[in-house]
C-alpha positions in Angstrom: 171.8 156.6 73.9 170.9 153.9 76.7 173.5 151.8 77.9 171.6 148.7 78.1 173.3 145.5 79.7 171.8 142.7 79.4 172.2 138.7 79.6 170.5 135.8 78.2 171.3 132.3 79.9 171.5 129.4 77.6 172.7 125.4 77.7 173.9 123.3 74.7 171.5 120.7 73.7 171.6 118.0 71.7 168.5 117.6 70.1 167.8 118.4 66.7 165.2 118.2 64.1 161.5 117.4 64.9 163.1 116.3 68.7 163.2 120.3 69.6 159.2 120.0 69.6 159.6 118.7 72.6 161.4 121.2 74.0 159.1 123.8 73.0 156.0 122.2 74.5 158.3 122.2 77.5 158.8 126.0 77.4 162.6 126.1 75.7 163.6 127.9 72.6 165.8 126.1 70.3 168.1 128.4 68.8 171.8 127.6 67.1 175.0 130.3 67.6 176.8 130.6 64.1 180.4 132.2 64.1 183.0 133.4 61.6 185.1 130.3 61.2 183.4 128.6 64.4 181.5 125.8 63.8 177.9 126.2 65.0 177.0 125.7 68.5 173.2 124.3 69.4 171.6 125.8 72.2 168.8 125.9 74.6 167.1 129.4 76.0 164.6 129.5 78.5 161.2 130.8 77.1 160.8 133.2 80.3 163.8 134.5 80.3 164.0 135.3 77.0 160.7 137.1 77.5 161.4 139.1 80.0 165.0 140.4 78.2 162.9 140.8 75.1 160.7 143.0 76.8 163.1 144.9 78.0 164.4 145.8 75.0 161.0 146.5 73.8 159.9 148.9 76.6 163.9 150.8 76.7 164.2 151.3 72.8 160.9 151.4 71.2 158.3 152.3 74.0 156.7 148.8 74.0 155.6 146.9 77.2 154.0 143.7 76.4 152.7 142.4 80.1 
């Protein structure tokens, strides 16, 4: 097995509802962080950084390399 470490950046964001449309036009990806007993946590990834993680997950486990 691979020992694979990798990182994804994200912000909190306050937008919510038909407002993240805007951030995805802008190139962000909305996504929300849910816990065990933690309330939820609204957040903001880049949409080129989470390609290029994504495709590095692609490419180590599964053969895949989307460029």
């Amino acid at each position: 097995m691979t020992n694979l470490n990798l990182s994804l950046k994200a912000k909190t964001r306050k937008e919510t509802g038909k407002q993240v449309n805007k951030l995805r036009k802008q190139g962000k990806i909305p996504a929300v962080l849910y816990g065990h007993k933690v309330e939820p946590i609204n957040l903001l990834v880049d949409y080129s950084v989470f390609e290029k993680v994504f495709n590095q997950i692609n490419s180590e486990f599964f053969g895949f390399n989307e460029d």
